[in-house]
C-alpha positions in Angstrom: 63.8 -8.6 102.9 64.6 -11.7 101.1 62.6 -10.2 97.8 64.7 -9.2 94.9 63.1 -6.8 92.5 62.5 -8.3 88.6 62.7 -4.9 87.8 66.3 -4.2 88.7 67.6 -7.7 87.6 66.4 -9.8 85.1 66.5 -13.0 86.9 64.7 -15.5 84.1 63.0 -18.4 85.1 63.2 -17.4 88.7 60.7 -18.4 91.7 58.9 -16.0 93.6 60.9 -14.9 97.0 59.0 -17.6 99.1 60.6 -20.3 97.4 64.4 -19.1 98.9 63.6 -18.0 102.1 63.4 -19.5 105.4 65.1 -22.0 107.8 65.1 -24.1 111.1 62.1 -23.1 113.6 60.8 -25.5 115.9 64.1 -26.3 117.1 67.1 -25.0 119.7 70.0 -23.8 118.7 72.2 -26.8 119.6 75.6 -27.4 118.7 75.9 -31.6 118.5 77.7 -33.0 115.6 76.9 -35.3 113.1 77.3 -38.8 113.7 76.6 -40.4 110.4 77.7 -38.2 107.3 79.2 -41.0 104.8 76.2 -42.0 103.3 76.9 -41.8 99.6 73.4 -42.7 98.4 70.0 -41.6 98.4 69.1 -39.7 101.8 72.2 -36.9 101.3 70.2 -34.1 101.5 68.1 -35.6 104.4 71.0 -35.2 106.6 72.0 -31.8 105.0 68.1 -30.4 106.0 68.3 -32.2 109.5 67.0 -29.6 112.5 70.9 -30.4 113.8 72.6 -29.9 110.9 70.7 -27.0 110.3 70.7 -25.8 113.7 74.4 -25.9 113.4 74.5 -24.3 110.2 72.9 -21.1 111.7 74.8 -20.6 115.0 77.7 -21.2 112.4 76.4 -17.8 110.2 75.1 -16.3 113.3 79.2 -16.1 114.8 80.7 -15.1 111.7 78.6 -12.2 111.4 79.5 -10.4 107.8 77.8 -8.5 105.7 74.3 -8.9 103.9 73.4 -9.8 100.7 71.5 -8.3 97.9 68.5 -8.3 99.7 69.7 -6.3 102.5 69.4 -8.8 105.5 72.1 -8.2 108.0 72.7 -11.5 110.2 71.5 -10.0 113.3 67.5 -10.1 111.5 68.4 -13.9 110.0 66.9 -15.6 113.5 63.7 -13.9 113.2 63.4 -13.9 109.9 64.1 -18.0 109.5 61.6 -18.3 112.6 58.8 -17.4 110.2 59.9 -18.6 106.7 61.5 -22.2 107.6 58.5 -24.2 106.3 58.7 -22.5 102.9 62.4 -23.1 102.5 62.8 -26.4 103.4 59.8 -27.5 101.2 61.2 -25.4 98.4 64.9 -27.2 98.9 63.1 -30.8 99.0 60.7 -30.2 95.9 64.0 -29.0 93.8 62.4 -26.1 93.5 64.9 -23.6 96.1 66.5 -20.5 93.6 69.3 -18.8 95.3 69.7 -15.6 95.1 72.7 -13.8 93.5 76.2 -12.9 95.2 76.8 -9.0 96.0 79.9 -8.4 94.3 82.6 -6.8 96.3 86.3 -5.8 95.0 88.9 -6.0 97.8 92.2 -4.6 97.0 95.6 -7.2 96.4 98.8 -6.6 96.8 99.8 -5.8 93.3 97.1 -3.3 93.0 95.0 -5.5 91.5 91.4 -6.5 92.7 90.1 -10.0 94.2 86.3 -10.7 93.5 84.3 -11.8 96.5 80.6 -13.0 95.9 79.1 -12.2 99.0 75.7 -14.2 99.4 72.6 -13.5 101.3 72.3 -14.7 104.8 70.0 -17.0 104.2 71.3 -18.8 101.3 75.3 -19.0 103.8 72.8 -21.1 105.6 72.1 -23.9 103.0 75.7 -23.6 101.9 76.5 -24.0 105.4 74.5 -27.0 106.6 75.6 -28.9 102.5 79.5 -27.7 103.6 78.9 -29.4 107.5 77.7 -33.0 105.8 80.1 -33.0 102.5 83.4 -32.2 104.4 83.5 -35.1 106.4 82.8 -37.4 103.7 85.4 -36.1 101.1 87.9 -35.5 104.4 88.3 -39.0 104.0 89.1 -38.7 100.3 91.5 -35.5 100.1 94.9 -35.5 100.0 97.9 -35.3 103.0 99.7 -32.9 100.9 96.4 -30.3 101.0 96.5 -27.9 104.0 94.2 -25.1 103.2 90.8 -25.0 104.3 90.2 -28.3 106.2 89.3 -29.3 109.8 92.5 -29.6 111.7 95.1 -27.9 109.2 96.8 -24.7 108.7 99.2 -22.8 107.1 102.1 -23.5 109.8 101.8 -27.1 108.9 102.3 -27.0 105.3 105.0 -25.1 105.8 106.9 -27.7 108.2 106.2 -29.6 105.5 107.8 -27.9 102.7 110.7 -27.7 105.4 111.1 -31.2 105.6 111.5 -31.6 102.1 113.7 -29.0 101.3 116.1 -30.7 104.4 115.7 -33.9 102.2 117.6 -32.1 99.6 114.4 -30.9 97.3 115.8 -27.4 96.6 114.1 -26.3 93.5 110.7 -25.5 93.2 108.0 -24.7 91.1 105.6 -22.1 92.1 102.5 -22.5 90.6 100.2 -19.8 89.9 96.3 -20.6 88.6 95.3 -17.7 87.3 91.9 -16.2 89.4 91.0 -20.0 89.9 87.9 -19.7 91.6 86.4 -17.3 89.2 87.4 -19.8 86.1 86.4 -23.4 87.4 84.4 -25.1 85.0 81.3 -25.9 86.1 80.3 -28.6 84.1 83.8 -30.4 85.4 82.8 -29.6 89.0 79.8 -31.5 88.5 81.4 -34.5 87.0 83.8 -34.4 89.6 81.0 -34.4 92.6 79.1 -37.0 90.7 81.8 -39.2 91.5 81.3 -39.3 95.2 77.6 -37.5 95.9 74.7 -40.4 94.5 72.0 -38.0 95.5 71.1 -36.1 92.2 69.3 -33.3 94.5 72.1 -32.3 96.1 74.6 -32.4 93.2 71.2 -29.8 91.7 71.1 -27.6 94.7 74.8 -27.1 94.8 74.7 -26.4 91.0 72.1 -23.7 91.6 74.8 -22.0 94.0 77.4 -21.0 91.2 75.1 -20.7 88.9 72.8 -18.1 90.8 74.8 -15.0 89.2 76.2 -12.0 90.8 75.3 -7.7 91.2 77.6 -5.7 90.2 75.6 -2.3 91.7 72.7 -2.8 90.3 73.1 -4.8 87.4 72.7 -8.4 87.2 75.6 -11.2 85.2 75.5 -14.5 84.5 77.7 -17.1 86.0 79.3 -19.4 83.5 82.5 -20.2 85.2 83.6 -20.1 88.7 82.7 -20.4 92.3 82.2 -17.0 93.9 84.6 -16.6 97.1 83.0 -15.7 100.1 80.4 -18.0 100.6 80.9 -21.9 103.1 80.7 -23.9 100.5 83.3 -22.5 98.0 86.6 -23.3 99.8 85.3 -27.1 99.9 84.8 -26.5 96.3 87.9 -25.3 95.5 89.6 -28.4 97.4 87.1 -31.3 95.8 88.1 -29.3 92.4 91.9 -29.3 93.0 92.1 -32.9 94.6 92.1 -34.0 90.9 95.5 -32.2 90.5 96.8 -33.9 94.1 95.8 -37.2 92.7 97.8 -36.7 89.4 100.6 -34.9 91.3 100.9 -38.3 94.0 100.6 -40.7 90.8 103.3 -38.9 89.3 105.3 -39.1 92.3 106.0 -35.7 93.5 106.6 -33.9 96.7 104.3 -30.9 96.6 102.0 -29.0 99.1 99.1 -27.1 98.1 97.0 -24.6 100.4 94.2 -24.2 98.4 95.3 -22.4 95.1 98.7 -21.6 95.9 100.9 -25.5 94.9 104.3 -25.9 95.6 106.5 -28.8 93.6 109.7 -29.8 94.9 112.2 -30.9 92.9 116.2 -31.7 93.7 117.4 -30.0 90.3 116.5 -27.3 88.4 116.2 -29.1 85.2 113.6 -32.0 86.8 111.4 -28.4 88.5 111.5 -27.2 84.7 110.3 -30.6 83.3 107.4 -31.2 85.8 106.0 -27.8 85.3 106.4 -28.3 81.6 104.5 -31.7 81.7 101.9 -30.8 84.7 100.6 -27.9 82.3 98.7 -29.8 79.7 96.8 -31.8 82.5 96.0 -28.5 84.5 94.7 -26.6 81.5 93.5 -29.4 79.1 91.9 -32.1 82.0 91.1 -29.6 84.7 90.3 -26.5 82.0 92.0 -24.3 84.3 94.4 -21.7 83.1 98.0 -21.2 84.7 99.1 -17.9 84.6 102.3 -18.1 83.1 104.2 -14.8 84.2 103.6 -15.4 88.0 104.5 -19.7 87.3 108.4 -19.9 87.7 111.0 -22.3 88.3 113.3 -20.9 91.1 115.9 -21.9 94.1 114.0 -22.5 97.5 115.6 -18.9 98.9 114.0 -16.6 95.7 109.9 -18.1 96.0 107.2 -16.6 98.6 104.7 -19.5 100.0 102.4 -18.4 102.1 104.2 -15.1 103.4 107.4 -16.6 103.7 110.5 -17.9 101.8 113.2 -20.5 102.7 116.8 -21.2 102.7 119.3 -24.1 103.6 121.8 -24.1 106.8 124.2 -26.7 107.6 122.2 -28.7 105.4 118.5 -28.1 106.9 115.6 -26.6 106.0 115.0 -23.4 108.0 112.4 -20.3 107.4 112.2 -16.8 106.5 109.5 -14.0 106.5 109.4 -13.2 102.8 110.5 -9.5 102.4 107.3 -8.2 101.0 105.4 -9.6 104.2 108.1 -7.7 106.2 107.6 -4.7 104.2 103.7 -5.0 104.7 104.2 -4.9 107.9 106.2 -1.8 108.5 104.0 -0.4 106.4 101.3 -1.2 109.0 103.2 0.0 111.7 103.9 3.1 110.2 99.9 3.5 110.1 99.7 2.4 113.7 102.3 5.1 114.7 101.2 8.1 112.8 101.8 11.4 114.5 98.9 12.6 112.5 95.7 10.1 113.0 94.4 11.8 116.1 94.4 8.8 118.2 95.0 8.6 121.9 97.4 6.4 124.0 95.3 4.0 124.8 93.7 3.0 121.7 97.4 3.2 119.7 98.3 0.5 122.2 95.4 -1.9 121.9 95.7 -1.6 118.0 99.4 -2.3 118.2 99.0 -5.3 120.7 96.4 -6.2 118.5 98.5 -6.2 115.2 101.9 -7.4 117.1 100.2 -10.6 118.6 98.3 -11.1 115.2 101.6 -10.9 112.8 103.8 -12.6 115.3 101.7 -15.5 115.6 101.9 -15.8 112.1 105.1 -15.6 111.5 107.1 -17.1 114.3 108.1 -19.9 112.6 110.4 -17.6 110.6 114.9 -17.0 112.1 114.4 -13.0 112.2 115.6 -12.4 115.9 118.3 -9.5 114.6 115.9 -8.4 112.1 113.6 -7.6 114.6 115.6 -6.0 117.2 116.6 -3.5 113.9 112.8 -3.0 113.5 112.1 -2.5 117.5 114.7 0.5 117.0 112.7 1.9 114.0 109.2 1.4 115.6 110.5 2.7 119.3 111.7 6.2 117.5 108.3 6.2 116.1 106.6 5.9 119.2 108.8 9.1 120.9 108.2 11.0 117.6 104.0 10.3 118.6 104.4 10.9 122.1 106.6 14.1 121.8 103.7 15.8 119.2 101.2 14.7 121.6 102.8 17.2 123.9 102.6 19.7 121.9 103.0 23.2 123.7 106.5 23.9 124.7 105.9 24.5 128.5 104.2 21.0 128.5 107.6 19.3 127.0 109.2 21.1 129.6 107.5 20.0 132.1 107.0 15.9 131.1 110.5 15.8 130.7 111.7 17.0 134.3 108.9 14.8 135.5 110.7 11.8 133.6 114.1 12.8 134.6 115.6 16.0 133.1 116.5 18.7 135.2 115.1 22.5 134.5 118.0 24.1 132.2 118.1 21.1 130.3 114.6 19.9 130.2 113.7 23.8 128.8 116.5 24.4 126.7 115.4 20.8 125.2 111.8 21.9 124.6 112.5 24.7 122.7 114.3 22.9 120.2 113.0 23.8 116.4 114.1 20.3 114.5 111.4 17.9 113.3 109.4 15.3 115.4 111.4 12.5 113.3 115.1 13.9 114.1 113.6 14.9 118.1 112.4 11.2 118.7 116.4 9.4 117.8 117.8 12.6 120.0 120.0 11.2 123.1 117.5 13.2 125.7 114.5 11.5 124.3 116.1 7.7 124.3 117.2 8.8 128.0 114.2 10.1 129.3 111.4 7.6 127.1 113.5 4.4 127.7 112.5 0.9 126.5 111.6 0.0 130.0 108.9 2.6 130.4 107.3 1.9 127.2 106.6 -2.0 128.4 106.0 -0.6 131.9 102.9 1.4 129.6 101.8 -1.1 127.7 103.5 -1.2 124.3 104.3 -4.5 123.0 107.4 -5.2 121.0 108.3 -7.6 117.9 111.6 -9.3 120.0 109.7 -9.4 123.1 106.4 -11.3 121.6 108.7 -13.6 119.1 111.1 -15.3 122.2 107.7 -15.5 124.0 105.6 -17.6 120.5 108.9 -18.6 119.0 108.3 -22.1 117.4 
């Protein structure tokens, strides 16, 4: 399954299939870390084709499930399939002599309309990245900067963003919002290199992990080159992304400014507009010229705290402290989804609109509860509760059986009838006095449906 065919994509100077397939076979699947990873000479890739690192490596792949590669293989065939090919792949790997195969390009849809490239590699080969991602993060952990949140053991968004808060309480009220344009598809790789030489002695893994980004990608079925980039969607290319960008951290801190980066989205704080405009016009030439990365300069701006969106949300200043709001596009993405959720017309029942709203709800809520939106959502409880009525009175549909659920909930017979028979649109029905009466608030969490107010007092940070 592993086999790619020559005829299809003109893969030159490329082993034959044995040499990239395989993985660990004679032992369990355990789930023990490392104890010794900062070994920074000869012996790297020992550890990184250890059974425990590699046994790791594939319970790892085996959870995250995802989509197969260009060969076809879907992770539920990788256990079986490594069970007879380790020998070969772990030979081929010492011997130098391992070719990955290429990504499977996939297009997902952004915001803006435009497209993010994913490489999506092939089961085997998120193995090798894997078990190379499990041994190098710990050692360049140790390295990266406090000021990097994305990506790493024991950080997250929320965290960056208490950060951010803290500094704008400190008085740093301008900002510069830095855009790299599609950084992971235009990192150098002959920087990369340099930059991993520093740090990794062992020439054959600094190889192997070269062979990664320069394996190429399928677009259908025709085969490119990679020159530049590190195709998202593989283990190894957020740690990529970070060792890359940790030369920017390291001017940024020499330089002496308060920033916070989550992987490619950087955020400089500065206490005057002029001083934001003068570090992004100085930080430029060392992005573009040191780093050869290219800043896109329509989306880079120089702006007050309350007019940027980091990481969903945007920021403003109250009796002097930093405090949080959900940027308006997230809240607009979100209604959008709820709108989806509550549509009269997607055929779906009561139970399964409640587990995908609970489902969403928790999700977003989670997210975004470090954001001040209490009357903002109680506004957006009203819009989504009419919504729900306007589902649950065309799910009645005949007018003998709206006659009949409303004396059950309440009505009495003239009214309930007369009421049924109305003519107006599900929309105007479900904000109608007898509806709010009858479908109250109190019966909808008696069901089951969750609410935004309800879940944010309960997550509220």
């Amino acid at each position: 399954m592993q086999k790619i065919s020559k005829d299809t994509w003109l893969q030159k100077d490329r082993a034959e299939p044995e040499s990239y397939a395989g993985g660990q076979t004679y032992m369990r699947i355990i789930e023990n870390n490392l104890t010794d990873v900062t070994t920074l000479e000869d012996g790297l890739l020992e550890q990184i084709l250890s059974p425990t690192n590699l046994n790791r490596a594939f319970k790892r792949v085996w959870s995250n499930k995802g989509k197969g590669g260009v060969d076809k293989m879907e992770v539920d065939a990788l256990k079986a399939y490594l069970v007879e090919n380790s020998t070969e792949l772990l030979q081929s790997i010492r011997d130098g002599k391992h070719r990955p195969n290429p990504v499977r390009r996939v297009e997902i849809p952004k915001e803006n309309g435009k497209k993010r490239l994913l490489g999506i590699p092939t089961v085997v080969d998120r193995v090798v990245q894997q078990a190379i991602t499990q041994v190098l993060s710990p050692i360049y952990e140790q390295q990266f900067s406090p000021h990097s949140y994305g990506f790493r053991p024991g950080r997250n968004a929320h965290q960056a963003l208490k950060k951010s808060r803290g500094y704008i309480t400190g008085g740093y009220i301008y900002a510069v919002d830095m855009d790299l344009q599609q950084f992971f598809d235009t990192v150098s790789h002959s920087k990369l290199v340099e930059v991993l030489s520093r740090t990794i002695k062992d020439g054959r893994v600094i190889s192997l992990i070269h062979k990664f980004f320069r394996a190429g990608v399928v677009t259908g079925n025709k085969f490119e080159e990679t020159k530049l980039g590190v195709p998202q969607g593989g283990p190894l290319s957020p740690l990529l992304g970070n060792i890359m960008l940790h030369e920017l951290d390291k001017e940024l801190q020499r330089r002496g400014h308060r920033f916070i980066r989550y992987a490619d989205d950087l955020l400089i704080l500065c206490k005057s507009k002029r001083s934001a405009e003068r570090t992004l016009r100085n930080i430029i030439p060392f992005i573009e010229d040191k780093l050869f990365l290219k800043v896109n300069k329509e989306k880079t701006n120089v702006s007050y705290i309350s007019k940027i969106k980091f990481l969903g949300y945007t920021f403003y200043r109250y009796k002097g402290k930093g405090r949080l709001r959900a940027h308006s596009s997230s809240i607009q993405k979100m209604k959008q989804r709820l709108k989806e959720l509550t549509s009269r017309s997607n055929g779906w029942g009561n139970a399964r609109r409640k587990e995908a709203l609970n489902q969403y709800v928790r999700g977003w809520m989670n997210y975004f509860k470090m954001a001040d939106m209490k009357g903002l959502l109680r506004n957006l409880d009203y819009w989504y509760r009419r919504r729900l009525r306007m589902c649950i009175w065309k799910q009645w549909k005949r007018i003998r059986t709206k006659c009949k659920m409303l004396i059950k909930l309440g009505l009495n017979k003239s009214k309930a009838w007369q009421y049924a028979n109305t003519r107006k649109s599900y929309w105007h029905t479900a904000n109608s006095f007898i509806l709010t009466k009858t479908i109250t608030t109190q019966r909808f969490r008696k069901a089951g449906y969750p609410f935004l107010l309800d879940y944010y007092l309960k997550v509220r940070m």
